[in-house]
C-alpha positions as a printed Julia matrix, in Angstrom:
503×3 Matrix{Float64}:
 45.33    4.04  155.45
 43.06    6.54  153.77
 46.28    9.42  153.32
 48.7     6.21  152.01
 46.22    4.45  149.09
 42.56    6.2   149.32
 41.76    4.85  146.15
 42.68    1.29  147.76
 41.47    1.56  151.0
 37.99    2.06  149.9
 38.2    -0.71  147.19
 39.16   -3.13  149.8
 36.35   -1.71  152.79
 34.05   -1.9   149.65
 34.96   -5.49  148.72
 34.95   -6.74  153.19
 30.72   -4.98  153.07
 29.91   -7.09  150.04
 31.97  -10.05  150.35
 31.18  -10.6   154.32
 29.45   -8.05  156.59
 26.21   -8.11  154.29
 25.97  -11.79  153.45
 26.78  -12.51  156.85
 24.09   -9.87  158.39
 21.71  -11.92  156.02
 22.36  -15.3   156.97
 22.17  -14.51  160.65
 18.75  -12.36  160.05
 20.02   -9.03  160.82
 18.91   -5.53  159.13
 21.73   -3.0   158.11
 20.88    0.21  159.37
 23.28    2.12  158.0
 26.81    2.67  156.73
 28.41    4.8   159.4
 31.33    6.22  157.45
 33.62    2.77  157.7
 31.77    1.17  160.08
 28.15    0.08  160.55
 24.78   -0.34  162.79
 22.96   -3.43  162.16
 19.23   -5.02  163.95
 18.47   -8.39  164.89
 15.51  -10.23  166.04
 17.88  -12.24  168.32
 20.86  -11.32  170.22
 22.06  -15.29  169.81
 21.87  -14.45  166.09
 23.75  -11.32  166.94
 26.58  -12.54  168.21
 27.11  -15.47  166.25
 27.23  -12.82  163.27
 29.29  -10.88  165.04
 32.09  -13.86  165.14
 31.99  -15.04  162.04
 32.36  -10.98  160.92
 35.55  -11.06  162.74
 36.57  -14.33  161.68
 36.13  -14.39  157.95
 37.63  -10.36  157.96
 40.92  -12.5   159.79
 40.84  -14.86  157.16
 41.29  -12.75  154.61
 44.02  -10.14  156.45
 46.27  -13.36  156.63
 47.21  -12.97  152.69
 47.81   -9.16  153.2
 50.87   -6.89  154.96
 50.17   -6.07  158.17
 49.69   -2.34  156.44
 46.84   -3.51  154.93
 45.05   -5.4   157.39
 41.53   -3.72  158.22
 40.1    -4.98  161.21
 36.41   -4.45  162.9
 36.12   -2.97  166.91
 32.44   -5.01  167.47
 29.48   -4.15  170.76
 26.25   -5.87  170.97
 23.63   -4.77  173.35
 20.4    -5.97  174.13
 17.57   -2.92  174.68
 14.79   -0.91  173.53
 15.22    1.16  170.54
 13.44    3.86  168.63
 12.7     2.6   165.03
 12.27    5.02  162.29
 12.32    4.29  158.22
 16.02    4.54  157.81
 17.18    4.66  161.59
 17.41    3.92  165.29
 17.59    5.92  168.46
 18.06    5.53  172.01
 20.05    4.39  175.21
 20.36    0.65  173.12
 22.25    2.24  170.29
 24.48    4.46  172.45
 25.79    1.39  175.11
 26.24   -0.79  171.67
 28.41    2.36  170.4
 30.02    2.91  173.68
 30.87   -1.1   173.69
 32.11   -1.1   170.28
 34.71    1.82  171.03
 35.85    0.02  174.04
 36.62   -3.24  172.13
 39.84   -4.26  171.07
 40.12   -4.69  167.16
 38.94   -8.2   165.86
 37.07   -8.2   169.0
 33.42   -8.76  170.32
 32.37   -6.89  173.33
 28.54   -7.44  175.1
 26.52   -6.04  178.0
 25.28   -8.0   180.44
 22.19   -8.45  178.84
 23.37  -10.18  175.71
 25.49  -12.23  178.19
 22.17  -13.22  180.15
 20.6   -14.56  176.98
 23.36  -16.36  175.68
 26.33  -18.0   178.35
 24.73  -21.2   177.34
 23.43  -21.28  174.12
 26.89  -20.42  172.1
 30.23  -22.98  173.03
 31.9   -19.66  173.59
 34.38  -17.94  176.32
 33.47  -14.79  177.93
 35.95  -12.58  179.62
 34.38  -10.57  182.39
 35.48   -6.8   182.49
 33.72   -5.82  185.41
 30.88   -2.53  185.32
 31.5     0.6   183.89
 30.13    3.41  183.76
 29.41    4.49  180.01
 29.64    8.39  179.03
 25.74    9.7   178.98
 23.99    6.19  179.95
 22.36    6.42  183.64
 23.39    2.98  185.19
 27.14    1.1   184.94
 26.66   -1.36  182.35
 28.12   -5.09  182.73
 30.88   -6.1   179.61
 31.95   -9.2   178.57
 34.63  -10.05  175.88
 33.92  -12.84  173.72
 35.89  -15.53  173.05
 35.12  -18.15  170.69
 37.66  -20.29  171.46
 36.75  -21.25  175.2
 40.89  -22.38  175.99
 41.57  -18.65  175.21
 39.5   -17.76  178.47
 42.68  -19.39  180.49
 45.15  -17.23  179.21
 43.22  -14.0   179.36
 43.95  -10.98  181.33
 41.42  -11.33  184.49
 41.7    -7.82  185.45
 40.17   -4.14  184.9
 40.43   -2.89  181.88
 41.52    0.78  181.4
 39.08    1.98  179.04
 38.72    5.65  177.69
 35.53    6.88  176.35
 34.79    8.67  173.39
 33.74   12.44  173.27
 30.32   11.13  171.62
 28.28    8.71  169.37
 30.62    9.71  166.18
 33.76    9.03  167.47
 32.64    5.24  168.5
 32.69    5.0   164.8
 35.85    7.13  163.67
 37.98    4.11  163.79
 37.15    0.98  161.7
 34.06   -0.07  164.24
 30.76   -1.91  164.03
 27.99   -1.32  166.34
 25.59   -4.15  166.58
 22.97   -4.54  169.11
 19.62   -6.49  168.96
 16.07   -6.87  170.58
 15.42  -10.0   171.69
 13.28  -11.65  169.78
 14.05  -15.06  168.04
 14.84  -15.12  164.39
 12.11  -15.43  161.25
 13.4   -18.51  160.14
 13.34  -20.21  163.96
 15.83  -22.67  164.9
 16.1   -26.2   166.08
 15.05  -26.92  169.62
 17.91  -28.46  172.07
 16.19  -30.82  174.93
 18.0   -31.81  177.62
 19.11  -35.92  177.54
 18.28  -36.28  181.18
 15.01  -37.14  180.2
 15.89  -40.13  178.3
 17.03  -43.46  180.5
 19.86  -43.68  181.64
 22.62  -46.15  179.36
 24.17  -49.3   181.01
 27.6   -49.51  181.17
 28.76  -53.18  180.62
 32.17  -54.13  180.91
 34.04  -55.06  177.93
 36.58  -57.97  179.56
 37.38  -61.15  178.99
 35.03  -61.81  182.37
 32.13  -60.44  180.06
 31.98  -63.86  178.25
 32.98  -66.2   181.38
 30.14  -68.82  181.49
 31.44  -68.9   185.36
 30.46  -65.29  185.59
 27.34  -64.49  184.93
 26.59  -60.77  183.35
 25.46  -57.97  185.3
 22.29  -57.43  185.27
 20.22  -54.68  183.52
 17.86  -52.64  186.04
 13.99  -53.57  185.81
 11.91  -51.82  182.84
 11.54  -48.24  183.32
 13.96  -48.17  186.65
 16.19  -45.54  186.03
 16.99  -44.43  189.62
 19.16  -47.39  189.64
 20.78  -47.53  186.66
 24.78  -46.84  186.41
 26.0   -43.45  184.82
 27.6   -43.72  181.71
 30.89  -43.7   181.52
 33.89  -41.75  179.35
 35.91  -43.41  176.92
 38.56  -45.28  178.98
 41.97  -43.04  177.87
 45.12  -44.26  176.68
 46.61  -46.51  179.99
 49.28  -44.7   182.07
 53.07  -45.87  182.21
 53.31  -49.11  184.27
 48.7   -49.28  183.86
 48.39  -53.01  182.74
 46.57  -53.2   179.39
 44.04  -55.55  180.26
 42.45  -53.08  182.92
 38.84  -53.21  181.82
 37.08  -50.89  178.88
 33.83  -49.73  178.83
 31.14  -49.29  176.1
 27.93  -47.7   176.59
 24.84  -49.37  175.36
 21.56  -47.63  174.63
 18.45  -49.37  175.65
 18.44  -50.59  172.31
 21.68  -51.05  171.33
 22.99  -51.41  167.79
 23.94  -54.86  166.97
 27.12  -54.69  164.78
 26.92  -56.69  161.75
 26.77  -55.65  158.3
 23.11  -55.64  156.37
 23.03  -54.85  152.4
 20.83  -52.54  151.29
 19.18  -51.54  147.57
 21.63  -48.38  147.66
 24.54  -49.37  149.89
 24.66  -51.01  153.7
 24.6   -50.43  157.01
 26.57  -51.87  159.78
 23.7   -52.45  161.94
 19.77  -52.22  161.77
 20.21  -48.82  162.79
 23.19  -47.34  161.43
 23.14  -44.65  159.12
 22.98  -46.33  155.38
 26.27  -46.03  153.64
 26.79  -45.94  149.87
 30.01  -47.37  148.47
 32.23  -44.86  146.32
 34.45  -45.98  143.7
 38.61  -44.46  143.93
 39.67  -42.59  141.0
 41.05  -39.17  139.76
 39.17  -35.84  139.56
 39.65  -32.08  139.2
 38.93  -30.31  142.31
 37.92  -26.54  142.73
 36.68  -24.32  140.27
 37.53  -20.51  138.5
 34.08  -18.53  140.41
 36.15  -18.44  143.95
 39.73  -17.67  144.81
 39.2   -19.93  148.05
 38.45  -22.59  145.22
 41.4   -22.09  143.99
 43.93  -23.46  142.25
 42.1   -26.55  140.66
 44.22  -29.08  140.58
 44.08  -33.22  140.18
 42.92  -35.49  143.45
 43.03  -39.34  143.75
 40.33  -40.42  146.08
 40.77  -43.97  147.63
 37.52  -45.89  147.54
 35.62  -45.56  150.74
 31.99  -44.93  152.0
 30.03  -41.85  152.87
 26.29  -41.31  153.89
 23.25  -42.05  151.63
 22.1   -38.56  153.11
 23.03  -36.12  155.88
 22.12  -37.34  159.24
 18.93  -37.56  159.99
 16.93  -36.36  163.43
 15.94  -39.48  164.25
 20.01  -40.91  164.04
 21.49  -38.26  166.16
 18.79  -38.92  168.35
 20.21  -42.74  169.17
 23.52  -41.3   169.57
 21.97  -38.76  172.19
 19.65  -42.09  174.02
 23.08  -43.91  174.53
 24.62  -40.72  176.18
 27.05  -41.01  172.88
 25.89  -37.36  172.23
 25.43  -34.47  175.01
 21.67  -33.44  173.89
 18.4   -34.26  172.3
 17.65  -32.76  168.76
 14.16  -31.59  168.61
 11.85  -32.35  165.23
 10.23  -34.99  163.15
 12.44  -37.73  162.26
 13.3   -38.01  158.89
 14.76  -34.16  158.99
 18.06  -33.67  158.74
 20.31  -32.87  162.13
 20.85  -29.51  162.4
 22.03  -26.46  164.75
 25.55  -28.68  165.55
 29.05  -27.7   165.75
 31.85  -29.75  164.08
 32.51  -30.51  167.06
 29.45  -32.33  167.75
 29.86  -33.88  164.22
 32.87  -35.23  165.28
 31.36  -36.44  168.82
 29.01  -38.23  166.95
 31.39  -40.29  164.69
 33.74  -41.25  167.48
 30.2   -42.58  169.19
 29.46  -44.62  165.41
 33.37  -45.84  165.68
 32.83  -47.17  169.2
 29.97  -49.06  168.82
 30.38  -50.61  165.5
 33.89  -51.15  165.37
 34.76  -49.82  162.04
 36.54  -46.48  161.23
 33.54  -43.89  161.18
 34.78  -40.15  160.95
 34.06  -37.41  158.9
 34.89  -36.98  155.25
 37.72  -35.1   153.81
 36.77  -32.1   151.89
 38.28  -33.63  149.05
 36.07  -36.92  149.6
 33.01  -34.61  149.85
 33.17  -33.18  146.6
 34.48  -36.14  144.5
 31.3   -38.0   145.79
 28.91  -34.84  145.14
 30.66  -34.41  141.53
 29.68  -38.23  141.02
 31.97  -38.0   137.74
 30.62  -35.25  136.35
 32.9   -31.88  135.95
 29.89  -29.3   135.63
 29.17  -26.56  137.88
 26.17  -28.17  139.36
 26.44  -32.05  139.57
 23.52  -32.57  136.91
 24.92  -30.23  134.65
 25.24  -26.45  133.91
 22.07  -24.88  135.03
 19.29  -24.97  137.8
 16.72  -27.51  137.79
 13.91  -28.06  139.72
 14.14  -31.4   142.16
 18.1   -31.65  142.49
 18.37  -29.28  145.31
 17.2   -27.19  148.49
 18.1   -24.05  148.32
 16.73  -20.63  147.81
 16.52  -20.28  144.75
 17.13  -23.71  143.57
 13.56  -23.67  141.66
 11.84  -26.02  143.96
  8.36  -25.49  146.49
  9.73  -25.47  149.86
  9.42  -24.67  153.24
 11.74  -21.28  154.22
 11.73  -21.96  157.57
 13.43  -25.5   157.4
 14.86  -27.86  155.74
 13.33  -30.6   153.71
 13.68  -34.14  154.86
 16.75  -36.22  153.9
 16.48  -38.22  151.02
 13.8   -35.44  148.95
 15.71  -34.87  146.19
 17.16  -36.62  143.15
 20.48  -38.74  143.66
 23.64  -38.6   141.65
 25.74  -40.98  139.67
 26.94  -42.65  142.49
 23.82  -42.68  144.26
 23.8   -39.88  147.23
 21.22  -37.81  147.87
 21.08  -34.49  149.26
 24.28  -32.42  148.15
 23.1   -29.33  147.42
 21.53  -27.5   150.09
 19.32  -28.51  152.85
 21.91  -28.49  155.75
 25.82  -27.41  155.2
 27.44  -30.43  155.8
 30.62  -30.28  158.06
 33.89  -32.02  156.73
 37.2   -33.36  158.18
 39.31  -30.04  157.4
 40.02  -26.49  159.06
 39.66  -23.82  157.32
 42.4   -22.52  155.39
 42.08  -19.81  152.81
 42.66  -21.92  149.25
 44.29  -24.85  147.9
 47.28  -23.77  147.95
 50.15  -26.76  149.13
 46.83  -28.89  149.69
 47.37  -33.08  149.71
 47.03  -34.6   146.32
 45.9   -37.73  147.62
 42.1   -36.65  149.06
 43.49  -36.32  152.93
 42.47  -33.62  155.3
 44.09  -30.69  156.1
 44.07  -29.89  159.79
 46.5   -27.72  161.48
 47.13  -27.44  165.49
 44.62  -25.2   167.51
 42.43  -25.37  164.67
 39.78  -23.0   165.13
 37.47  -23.11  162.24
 36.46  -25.91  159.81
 34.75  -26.7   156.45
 31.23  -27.01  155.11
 30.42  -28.17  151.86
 27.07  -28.15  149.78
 24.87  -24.72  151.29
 21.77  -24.77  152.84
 17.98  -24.32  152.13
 18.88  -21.1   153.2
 21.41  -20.63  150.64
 21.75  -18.98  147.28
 22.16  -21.45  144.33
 25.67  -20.73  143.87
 26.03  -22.27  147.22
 25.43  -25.25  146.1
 27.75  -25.75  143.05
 29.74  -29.14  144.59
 33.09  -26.59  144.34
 31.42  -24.34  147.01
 33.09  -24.21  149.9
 32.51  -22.24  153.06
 33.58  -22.33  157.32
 32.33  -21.38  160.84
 33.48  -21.55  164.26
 34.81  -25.06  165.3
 32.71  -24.86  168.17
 29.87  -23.15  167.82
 26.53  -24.4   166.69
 24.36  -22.85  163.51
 20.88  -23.61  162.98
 21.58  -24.55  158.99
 24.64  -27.27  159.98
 24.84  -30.32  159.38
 26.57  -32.97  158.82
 27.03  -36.88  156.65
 28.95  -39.62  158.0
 32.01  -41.35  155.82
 34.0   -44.47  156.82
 36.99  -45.96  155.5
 37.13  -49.56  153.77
């Protein structure tokens, strides 16, 4: 690439470092070594944090090859091991560094490769595939060491080769990093800014299925009883939602809804800012349809701007809150526990937890929960207003949690929901403290997007859309044009998510 546009090649490696390996490597707490020629050797605290970098490295530099020739395309070879290194001011030694090296020139480009160590610390921590490749032995390093290929979309795992690789090795530690390579490797030690604890479920009782038949409301047949107080030996397994009924199935073969201890009761109850459809629903705030201009001139993915018609509908006061996700996870609607005080937001989930969670909302309330569009998510953050931020042109103190937002806060975490000043149409919470998940996947601009405020989703979608930055975030971040995307199914410590419904 170098002998056919040198002047262009190293504009466009220049633009991939600053535009996503370094703000990447940051988010994800890792320290950039060094530049090695056009690759690079990074540190983390955390090898979880290491490899969840390492996918959205490959991910975003994907993205962008999709609007270039195939001549163009630069791609990343990535290896993350987990050992002991020799720190000095400016670099790093040692058996770690060369099996990362050795990893990273066995990888295929656009891929993540991992030892067995990383693997250890991970396999169920990241909703990831891994592709075992069997022990090799690695040029100059004692022992065989254990790879893995990642994949981050688990289906992949099915159609991947299940066999020995034929790997060559290179002469030495330079020519692991001749071709267009990253070696990352970390020492296993969890990140600075911490992370939100998963507890298992099992500890909570156990739901009660109860049929959902016309037999339920038989005054001839008595319900089923619930088990005593505090028996949960005895009480039924929850169920999965009943699927569509087979060719020749009769419909009126029974349904099942699962019922927390305490379950919701489904009616609607006004509130001073909106409603809720049940004494412990999330509370909804009603948003007016109408016409705005979406996007904005400071990002090509923002792109062109154009005019959206939002139908009315409803969306979250705030994002989710601990203490919410928390009755989703006590009627076995959600598959785990959120640890921390109440009244924080829900973070460390996928989009596809998101998404589990609104199907669980739909079910027991009856009325269309989901996630909003993209184009839902900023009409309601703009609240009518067309300014970069949605108070007006510059920073002020109290309207969000980022950064460098202007506001005391804690670095580690987020603040709690509802801590900061609402807009026009009375939400709280859209700039910063978690990055909220929306409907869409990810696609590169708005190019051919729906005029109307839909979602754009596309089959086998792998990645999807957050709006509004984190606490972790810069201010530009949280601009309500911002947009930004991750791994469908992999969870981040600074996601989130807010709940919509149609009217």
């Amino acid at each position: 690439m170098m002998g056919r546009d040198e002047e262009g090649t190293v504009r466009r490696l220049k633009h991939v470092r600053r535009e996503i390996v370094d703000p990447t490597l940051e988010e994800h707490y890792g320290r950039l070594v060094k530049n090695t020629g056009d690759g690079f050797l990074a540190m983390f605290d955390s090898p979880l944090e290491a490899v969840r970098c390492s996918i959205v490295i490959q991910q975003s530099v994907a993205a962008r090859n999709t609007g270039l020739p195939r001549d163009y395309w630069l791609q990343y070879r990535i290896g993350v091991n987990l050992g002991d290194v020799i720190v000095e001011p400016d670099d790093v030694f040692g058996d770690g560094v060369n099996i990362a090296a050795r990893l990273e020139a066995l990888a295929t480009p656009g891929g993540v490769y991992i030892s067995g160590g990383v693997y250890e610390q991970i396999k169920n921590k990241l909703v990831c595939g891994y592709q075992p490749l069997g022990d090799e032995k690695l040029k100059n390093i004692t022992d065989p060491v254990r790879i893995y290929r990642v994949l981050p979309d688990p289906a992949s795992f099915s159609g991947a080769a299940r066999k020995r690789w034929p790997f060559w090795l290179p002469v030495g530690i330079a020519a692991a990093f001749a071709l267009v390579a990253a070696g990352l490797y970390s020492t296993g030690h969890w990140p600075v800014g911490g992370r939100a604890n998963l507890v298992s479920a099992e500890r909570l009782p156990q739901a009660v299925p109860v049929p959902l038949t016309s037999a339920t409301n038989d005054p001839a047949r008595p319900p089923a009883a619930a088990p005593p107080a505090g028996d949960t030996a005895n009480a039924a397994k929850p169920l999965a939602p009943p699927a569509d009924p087979a060719p020749g199935v009769p419909t009126s073969a029974p349904q099942v809804a699962i019922l927390a201890p305490n379950p919701p009761a489904a009616r609607m109850i006004q509130t001073a800012s909106g409603f809720r459809d049940c004494e412990t629903c999330p509370e909804m705030i009603r948003i007016p349809g109408g016409s705005f201009r979406m996007g904005s001139d400071e990002d090509p993915s923002e792109q062109p701007i154009r005019t959206v018609t939002i139908a009315p509908f409803a969306i979250g006061l705030s994002p989710l809150s601990v203490a919410e996700w928390n009755r989703c996870a006590a009627a076995k609607g959600c598959s785990f526990v959120l640890d921390g005080s109440d009244s924080a937001p829900a973070r460390n989930l996928s989009w596809l937890d998101a998404k589990q969670y609104a199907d669980w909302l739909m079910q027991v309330t009856g009325k269309p929960y989901r996630l909003p569009s993209e184009a839902e998510w900023e009409y309601a953050a703009r609240a009518g207003t067309s300014t970069r931020f949605w108070w007006g042109r510059e920073l002020e103190p109290g309207k969000a949690n980022c950064r460098d937002c202007g506001a005391t806060q804690d670095p580690k975490a987020p603040m709690p929901v509802g801590s900061f000043a609402r807009n026009a149409f009375g939400g709280a919470d859209f700039g910063g403290g978690v990055a909220q998940w929306v409907a869409d996947c990810w696609l590169a601009n708005y190019r051919d997007a729906p005029s109307d405020g839909s979602p754009r989703t596309t089959e086998n979608c792998r990645e999807n859309v957050l709006r509004g930055g984190s606490w972790r975030s810069n201010a530009a971040s949280v601009r309500p044009a911002s947009r930004t995307h991750y791994d469908t199914g992999v969870r981040y410590p600074a996601h989130g998510f807010r709940i919509a419904r149609s009217l």
